[in-house]
PDB file of N, CA, C and O in Angstrom:
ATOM      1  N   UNK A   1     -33.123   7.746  -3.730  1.00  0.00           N
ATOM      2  CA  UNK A   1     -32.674   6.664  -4.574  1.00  0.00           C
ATOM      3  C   UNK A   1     -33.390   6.679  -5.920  1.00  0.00           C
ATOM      4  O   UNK A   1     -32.897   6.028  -6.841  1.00  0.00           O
ATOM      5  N   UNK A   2     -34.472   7.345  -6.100  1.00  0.00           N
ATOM      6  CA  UNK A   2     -35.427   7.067  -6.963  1.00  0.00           C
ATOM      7  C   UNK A   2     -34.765   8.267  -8.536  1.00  0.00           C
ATOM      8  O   UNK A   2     -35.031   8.242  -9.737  1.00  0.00           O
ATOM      9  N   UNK A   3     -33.949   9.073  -7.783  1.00  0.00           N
ATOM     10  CA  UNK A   3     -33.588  10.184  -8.363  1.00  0.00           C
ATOM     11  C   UNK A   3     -31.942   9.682  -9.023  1.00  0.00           C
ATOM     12  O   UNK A   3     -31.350  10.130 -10.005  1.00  0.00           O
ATOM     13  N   UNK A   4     -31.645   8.899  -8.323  1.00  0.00           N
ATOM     14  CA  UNK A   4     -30.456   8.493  -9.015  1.00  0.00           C
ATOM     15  C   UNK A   4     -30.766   7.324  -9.770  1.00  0.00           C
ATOM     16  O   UNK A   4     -30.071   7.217 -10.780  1.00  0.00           O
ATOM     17  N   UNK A   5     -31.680   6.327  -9.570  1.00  0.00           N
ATOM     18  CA  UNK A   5     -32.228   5.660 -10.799  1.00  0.00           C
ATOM     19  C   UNK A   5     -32.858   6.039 -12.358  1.00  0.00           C
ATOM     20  O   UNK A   5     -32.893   5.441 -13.434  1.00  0.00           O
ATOM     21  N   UNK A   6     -33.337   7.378 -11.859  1.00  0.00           N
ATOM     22  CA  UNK A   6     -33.643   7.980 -13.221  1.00  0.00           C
ATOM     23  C   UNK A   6     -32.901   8.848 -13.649  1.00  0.00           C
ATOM     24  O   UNK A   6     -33.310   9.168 -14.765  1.00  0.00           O
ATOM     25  N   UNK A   7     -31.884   9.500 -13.327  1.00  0.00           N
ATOM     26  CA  UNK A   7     -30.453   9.487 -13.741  1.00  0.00           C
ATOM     27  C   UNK A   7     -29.763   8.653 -14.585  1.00  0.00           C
ATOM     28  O   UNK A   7     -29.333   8.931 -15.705  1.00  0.00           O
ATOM     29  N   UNK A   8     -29.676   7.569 -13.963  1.00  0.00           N
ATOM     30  CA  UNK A   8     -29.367   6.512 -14.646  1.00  0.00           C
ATOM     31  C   UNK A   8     -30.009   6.082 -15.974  1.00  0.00           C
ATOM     32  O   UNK A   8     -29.278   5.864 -16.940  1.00  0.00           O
ATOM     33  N   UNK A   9     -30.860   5.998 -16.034  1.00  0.00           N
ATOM     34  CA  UNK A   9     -32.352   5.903 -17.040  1.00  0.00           C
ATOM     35  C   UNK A   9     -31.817   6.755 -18.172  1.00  0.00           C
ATOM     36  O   UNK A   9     -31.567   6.375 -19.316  1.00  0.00           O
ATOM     37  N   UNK A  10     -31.677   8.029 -17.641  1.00  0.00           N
ATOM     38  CA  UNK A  10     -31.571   9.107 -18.840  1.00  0.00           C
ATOM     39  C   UNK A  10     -29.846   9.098 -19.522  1.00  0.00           C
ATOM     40  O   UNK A  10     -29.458   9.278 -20.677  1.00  0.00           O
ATOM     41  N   UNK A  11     -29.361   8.912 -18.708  1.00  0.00           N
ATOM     42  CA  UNK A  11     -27.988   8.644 -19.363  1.00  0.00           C
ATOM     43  C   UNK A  11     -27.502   7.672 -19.858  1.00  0.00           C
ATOM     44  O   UNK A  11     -26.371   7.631 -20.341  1.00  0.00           O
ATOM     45  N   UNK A  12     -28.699   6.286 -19.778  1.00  0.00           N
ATOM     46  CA  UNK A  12     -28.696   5.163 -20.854  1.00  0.00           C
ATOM     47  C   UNK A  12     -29.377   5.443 -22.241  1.00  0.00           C
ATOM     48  O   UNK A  12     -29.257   4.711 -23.223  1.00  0.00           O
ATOM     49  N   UNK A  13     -30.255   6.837 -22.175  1.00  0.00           N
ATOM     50  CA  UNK A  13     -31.193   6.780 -22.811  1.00  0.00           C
ATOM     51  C   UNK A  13     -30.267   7.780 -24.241  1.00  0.00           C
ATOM     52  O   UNK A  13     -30.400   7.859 -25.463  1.00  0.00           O
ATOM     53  N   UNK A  14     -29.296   8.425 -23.149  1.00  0.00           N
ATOM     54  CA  UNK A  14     -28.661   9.391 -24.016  1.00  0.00           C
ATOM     55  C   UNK A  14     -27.463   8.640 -24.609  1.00  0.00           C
ATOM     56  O   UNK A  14     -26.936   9.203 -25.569  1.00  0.00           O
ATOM     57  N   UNK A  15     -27.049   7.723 -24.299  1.00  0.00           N
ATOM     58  CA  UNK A  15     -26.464   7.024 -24.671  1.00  0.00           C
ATOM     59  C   UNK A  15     -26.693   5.970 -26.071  1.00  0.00           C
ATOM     60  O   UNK A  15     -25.855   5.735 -26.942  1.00  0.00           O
ATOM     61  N   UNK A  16     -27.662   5.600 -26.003  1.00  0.00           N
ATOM     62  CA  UNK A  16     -28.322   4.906 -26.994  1.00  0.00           C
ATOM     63  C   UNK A  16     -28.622   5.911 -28.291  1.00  0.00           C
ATOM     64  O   UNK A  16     -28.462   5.638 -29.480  1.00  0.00           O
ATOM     65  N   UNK A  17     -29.035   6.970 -27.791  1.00  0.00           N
ATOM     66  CA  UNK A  17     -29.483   8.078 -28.827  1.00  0.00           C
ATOM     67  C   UNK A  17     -28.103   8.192 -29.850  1.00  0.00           C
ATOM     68  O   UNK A  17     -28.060   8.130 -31.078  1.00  0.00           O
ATOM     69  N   UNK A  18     -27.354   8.321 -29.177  1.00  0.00           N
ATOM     70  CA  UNK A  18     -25.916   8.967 -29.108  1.00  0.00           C
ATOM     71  C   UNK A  18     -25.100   7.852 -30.041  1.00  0.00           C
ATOM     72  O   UNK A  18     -24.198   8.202 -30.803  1.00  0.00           O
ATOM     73  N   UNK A  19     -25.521   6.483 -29.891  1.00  0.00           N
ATOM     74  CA  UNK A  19     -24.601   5.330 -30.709  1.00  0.00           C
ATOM     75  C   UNK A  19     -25.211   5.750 -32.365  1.00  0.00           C
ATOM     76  O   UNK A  19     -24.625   5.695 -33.446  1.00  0.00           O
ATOM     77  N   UNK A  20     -26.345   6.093 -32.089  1.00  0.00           N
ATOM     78  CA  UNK A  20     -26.620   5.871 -33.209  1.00  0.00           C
ATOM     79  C   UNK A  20     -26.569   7.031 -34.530  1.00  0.00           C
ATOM     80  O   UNK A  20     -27.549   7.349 -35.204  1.00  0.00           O
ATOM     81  N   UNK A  21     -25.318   7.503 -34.683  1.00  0.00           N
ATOM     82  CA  UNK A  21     -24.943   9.028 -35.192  1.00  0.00           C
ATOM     83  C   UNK A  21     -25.563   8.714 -37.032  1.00  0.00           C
ATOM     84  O   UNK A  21     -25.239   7.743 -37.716  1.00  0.00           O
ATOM     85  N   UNK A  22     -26.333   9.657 -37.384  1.00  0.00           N
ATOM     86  CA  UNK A  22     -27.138   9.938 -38.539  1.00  0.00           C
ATOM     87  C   UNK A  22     -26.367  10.637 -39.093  1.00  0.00           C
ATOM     88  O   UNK A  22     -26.206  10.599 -40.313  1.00  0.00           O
ATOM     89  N   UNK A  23     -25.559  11.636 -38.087  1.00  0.00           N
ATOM     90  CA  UNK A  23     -25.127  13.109 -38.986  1.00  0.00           C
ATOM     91  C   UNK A  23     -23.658  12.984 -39.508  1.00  0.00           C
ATOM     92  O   UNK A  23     -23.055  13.934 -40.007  1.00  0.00           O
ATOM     93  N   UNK A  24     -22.957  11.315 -39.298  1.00  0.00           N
ATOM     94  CA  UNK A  24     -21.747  11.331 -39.856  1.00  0.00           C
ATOM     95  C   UNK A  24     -21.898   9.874 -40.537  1.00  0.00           C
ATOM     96  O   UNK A  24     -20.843   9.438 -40.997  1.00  0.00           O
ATOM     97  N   UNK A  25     -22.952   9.111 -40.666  1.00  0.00           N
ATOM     98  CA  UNK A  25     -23.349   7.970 -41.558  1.00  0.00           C
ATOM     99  C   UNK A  25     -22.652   7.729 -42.477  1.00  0.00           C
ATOM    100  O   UNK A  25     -21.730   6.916 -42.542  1.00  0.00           O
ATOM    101  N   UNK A  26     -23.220   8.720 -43.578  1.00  0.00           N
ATOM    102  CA  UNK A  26     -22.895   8.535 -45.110  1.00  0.00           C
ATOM    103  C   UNK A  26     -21.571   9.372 -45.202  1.00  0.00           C
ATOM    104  O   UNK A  26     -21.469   9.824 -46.342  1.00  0.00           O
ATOM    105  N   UNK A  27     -20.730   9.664 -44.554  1.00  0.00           N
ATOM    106  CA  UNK A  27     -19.541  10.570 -44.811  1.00  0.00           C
ATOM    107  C   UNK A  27     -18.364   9.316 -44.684  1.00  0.00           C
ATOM    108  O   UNK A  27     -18.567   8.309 -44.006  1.00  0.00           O
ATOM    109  N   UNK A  28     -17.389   9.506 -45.281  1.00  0.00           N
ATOM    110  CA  UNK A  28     -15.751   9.056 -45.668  1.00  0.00           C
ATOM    111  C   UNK A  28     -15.254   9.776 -44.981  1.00  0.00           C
ATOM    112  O   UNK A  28     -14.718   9.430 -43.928  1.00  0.00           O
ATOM    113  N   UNK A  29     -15.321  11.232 -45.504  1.00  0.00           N
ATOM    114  CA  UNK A  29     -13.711  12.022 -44.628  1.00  0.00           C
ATOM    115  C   UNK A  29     -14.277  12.987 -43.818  1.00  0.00           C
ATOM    116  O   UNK A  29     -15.398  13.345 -44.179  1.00  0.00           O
ATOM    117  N   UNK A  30     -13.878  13.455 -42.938  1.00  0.00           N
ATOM    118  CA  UNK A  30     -12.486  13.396 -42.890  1.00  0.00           C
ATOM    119  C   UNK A  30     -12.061  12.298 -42.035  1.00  0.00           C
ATOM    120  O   UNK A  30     -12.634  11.979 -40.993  1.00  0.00           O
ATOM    121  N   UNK A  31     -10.576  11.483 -42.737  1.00  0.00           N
ATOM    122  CA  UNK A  31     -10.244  10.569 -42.603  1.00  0.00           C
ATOM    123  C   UNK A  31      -9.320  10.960 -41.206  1.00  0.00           C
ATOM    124  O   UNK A  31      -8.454  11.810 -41.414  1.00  0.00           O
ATOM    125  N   UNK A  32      -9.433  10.314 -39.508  1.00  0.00           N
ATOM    126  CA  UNK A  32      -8.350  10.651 -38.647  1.00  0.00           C
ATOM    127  C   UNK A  32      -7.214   9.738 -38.623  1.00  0.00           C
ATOM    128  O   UNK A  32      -7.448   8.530 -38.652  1.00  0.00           O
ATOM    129  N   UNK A  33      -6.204  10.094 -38.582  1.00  0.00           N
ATOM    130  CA  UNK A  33      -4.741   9.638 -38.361  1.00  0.00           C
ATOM    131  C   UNK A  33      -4.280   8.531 -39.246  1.00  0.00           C
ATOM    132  O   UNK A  33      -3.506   7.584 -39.104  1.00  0.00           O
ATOM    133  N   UNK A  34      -5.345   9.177 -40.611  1.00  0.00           N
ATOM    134  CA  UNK A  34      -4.788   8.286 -41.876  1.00  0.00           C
ATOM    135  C   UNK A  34      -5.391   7.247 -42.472  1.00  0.00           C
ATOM    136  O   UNK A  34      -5.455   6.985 -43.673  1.00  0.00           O
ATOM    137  N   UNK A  35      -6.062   6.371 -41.054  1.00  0.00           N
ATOM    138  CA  UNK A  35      -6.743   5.201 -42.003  1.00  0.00           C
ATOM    139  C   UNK A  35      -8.085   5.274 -41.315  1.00  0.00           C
ATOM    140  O   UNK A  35      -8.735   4.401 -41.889  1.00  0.00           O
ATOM    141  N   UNK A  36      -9.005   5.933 -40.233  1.00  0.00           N
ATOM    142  CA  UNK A  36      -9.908   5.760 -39.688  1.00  0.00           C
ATOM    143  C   UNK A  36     -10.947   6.964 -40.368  1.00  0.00           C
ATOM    144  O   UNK A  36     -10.608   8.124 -40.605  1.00  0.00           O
ATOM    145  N   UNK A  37     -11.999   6.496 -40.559  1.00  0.00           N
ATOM    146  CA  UNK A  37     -13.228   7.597 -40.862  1.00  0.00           C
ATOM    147  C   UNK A  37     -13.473   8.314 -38.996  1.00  0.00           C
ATOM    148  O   UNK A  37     -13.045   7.875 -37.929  1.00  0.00           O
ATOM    149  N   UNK A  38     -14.098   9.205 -39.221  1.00  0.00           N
ATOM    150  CA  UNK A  38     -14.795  10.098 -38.341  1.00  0.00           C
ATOM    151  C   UNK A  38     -15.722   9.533 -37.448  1.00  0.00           C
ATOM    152  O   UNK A  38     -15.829   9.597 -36.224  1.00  0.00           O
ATOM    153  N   UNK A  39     -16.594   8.768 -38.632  1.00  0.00           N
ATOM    154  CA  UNK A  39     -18.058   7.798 -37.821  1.00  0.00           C
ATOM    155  C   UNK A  39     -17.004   6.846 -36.724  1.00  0.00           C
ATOM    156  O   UNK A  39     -17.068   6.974 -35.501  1.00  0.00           O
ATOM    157  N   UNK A  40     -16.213   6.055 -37.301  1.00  0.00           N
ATOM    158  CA  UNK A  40     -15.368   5.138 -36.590  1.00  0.00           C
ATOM    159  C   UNK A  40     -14.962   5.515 -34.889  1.00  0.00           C
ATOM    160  O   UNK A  40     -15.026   5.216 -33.697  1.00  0.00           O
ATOM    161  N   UNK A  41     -14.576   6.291 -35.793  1.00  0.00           N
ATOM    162  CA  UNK A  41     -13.594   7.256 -34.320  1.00  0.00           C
ATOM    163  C   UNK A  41     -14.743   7.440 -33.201  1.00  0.00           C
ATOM    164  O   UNK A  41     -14.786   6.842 -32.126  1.00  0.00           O
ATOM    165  N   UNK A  42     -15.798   8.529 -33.749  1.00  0.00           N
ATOM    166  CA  UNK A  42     -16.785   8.577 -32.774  1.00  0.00           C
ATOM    167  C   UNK A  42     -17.527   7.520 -32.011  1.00  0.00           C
ATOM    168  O   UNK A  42     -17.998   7.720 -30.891  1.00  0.00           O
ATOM    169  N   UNK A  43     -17.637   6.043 -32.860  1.00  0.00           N
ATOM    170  CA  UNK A  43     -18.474   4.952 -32.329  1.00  0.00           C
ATOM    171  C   UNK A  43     -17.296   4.575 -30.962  1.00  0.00           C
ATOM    172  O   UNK A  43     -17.401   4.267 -29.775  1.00  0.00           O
ATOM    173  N   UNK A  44     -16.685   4.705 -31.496  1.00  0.00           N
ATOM    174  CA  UNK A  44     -15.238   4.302 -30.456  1.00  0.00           C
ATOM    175  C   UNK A  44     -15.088   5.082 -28.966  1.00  0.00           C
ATOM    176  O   UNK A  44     -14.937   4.514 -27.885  1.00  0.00           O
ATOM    177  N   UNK A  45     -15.159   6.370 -29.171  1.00  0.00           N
ATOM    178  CA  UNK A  45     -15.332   7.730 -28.133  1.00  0.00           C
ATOM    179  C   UNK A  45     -16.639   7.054 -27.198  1.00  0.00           C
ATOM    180  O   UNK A  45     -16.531   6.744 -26.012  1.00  0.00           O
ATOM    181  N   UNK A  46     -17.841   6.913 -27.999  1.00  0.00           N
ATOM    182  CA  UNK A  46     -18.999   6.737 -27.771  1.00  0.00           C
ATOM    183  C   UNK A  46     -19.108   5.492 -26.715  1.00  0.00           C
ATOM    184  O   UNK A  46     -18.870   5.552 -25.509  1.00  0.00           O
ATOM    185  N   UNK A  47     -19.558   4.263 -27.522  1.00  0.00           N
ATOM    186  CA  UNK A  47     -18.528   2.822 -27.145  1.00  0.00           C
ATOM    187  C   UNK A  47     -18.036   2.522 -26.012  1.00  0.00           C
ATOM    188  O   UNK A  47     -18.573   2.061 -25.005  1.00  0.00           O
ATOM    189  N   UNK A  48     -16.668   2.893 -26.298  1.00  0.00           N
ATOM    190  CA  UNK A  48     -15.508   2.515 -25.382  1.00  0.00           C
ATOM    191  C   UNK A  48     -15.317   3.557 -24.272  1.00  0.00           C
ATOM    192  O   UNK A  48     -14.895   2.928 -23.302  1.00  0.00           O
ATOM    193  N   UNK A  49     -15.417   4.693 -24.000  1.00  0.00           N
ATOM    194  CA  UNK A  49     -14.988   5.739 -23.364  1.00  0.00           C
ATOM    195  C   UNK A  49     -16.122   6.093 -22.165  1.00  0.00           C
ATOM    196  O   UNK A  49     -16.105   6.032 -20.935  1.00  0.00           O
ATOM    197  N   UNK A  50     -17.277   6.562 -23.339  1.00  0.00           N
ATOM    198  CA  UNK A  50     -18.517   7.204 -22.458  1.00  0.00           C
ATOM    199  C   UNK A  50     -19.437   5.751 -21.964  1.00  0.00           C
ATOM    200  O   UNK A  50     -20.215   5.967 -21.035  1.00  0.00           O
ATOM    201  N   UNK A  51     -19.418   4.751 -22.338  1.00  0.00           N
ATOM    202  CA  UNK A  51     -19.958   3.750 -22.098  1.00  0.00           C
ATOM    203  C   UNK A  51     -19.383   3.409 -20.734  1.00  0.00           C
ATOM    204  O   UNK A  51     -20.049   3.451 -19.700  1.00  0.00           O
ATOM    205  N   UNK A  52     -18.153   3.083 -20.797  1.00  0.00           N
ATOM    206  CA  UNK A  52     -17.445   2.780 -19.597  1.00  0.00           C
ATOM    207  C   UNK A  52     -17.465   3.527 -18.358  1.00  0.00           C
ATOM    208  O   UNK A  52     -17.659   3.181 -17.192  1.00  0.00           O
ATOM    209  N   UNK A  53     -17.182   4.780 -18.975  1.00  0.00           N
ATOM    210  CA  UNK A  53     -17.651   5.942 -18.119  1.00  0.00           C
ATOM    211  C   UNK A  53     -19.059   5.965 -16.960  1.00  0.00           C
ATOM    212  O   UNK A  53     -19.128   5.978 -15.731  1.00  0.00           O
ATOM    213  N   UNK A  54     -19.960   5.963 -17.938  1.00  0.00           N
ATOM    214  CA  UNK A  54     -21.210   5.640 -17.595  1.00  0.00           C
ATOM    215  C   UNK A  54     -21.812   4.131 -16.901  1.00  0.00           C
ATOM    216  O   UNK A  54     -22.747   4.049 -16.104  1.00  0.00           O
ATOM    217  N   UNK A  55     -21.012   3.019 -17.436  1.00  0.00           N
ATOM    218  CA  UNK A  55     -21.698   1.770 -16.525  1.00  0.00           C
ATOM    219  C   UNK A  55     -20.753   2.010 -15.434  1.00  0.00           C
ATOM    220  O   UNK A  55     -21.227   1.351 -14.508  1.00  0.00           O
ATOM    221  N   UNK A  56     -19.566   2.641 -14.966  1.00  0.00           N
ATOM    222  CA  UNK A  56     -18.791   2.947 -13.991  1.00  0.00           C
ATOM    223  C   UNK A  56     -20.024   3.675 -12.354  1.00  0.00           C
ATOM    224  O   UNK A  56     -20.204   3.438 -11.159  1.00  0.00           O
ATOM    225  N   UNK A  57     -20.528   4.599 -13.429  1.00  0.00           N
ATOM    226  CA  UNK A  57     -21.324   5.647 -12.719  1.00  0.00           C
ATOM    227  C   UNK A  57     -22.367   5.049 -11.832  1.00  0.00           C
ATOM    228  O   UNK A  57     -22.454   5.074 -10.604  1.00  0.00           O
ATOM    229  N   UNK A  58     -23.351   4.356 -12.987  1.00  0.00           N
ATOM    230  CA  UNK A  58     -24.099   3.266 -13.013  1.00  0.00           C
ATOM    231  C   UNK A  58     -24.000   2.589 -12.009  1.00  0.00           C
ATOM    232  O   UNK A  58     -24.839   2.732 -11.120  1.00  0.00           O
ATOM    233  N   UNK A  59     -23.015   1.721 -11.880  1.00  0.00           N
ATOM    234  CA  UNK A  59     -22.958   0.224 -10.662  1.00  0.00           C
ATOM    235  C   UNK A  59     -22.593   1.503  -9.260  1.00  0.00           C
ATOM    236  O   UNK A  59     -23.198   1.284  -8.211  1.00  0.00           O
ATOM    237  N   UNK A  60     -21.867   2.463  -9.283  1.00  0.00           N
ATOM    238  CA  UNK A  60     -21.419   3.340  -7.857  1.00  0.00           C
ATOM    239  C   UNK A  60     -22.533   3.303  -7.486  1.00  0.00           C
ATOM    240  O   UNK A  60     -22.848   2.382  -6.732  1.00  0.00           O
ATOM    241  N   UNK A  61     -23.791   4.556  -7.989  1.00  0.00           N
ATOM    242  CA  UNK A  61     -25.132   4.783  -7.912  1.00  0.00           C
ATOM    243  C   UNK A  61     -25.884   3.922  -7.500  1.00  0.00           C
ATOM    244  O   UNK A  61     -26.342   4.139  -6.378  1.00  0.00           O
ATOM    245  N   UNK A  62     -26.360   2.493  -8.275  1.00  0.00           N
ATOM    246  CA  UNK A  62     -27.185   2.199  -8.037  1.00  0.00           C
ATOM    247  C   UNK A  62     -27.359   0.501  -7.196  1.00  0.00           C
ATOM    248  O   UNK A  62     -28.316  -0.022  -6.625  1.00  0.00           O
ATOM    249  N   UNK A  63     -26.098   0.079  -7.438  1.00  0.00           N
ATOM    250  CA  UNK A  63     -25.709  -1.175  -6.612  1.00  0.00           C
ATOM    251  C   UNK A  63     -25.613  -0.999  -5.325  1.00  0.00           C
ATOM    252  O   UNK A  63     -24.721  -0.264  -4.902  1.00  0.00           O
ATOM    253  N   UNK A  64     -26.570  -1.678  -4.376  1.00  0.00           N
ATOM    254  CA  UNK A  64     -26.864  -1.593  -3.365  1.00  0.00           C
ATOM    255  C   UNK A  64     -24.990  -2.127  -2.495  1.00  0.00           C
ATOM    256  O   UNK A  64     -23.973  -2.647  -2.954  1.00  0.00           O
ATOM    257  N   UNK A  65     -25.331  -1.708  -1.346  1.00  0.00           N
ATOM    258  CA  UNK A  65     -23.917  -1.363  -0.618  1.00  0.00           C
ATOM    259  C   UNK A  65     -23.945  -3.375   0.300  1.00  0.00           C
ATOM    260  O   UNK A  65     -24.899  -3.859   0.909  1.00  0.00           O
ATOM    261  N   UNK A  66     -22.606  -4.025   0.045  1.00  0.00           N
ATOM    262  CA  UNK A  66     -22.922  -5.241   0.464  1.00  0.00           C
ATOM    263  C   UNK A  66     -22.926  -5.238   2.292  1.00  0.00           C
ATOM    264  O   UNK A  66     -22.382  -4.352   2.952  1.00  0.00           O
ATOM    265  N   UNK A  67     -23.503  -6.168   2.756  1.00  0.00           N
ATOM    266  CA  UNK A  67     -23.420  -5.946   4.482  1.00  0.00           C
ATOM    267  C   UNK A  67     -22.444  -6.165   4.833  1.00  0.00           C
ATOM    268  O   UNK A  67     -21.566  -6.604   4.091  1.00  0.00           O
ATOM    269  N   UNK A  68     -22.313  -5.973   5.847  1.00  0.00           N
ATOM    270  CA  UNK A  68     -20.381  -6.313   6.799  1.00  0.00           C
ATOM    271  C   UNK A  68     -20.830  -7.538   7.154  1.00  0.00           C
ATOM    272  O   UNK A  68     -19.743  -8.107   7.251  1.00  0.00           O
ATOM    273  N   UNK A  69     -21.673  -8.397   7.430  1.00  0.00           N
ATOM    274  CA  UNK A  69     -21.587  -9.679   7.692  1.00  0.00           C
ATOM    275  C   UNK A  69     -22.440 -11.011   6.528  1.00  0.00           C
ATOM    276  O   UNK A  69     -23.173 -11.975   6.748  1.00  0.00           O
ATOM    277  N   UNK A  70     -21.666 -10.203   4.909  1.00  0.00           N
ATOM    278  CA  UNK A  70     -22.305 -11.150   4.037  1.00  0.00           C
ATOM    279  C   UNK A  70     -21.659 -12.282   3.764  1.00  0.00           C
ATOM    280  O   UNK A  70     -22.213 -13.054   2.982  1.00  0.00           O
ATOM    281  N   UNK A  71     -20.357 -12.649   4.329  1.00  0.00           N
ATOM    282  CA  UNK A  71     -19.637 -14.183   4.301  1.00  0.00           C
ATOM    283  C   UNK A  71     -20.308 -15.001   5.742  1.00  0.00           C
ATOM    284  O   UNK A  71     -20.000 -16.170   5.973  1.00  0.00           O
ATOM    285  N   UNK A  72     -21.218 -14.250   6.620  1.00  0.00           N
ATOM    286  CA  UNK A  72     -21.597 -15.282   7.577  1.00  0.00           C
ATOM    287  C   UNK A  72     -22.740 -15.985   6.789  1.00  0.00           C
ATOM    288  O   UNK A  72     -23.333 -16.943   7.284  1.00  0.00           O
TER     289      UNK A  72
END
């Protein structure tokens, strides 16, 4: 268990690293599908996609399993 908690750990950690993109900051173009910058797009990928992805992973992993007799 201890191994899938720090799993977890590191793929929050890469995650966080990851929101915070330096290398498309100060850039405009290239502009995707007309009206969106690049940075945009990626916060979005990032965000919405791998985030979800990942707290998905997250609660499987590390949320303990409920008992068969937790409504008694």
């Amino acid at each position: 268990m201890a191994l899938k908690k720090t799993l977890v750990v590191i793929g929050f950690i890469i995650l966080t690293v990851l929101h915070f993109d330096f290398w498309w900051f100060d850039q405009i173009h290239p502009i995707l599908f007309g009206f969106m910058p690049i940075a945009l797009w990626f916060q979005v990928l990032v965000g919405g996609v791998l985030a979800s992805v990942f707290l998905y992973f997250a609660y499987k992993v590390i949320w303990p399993d409920i008992p068969e007799n937790f409504e008694e």
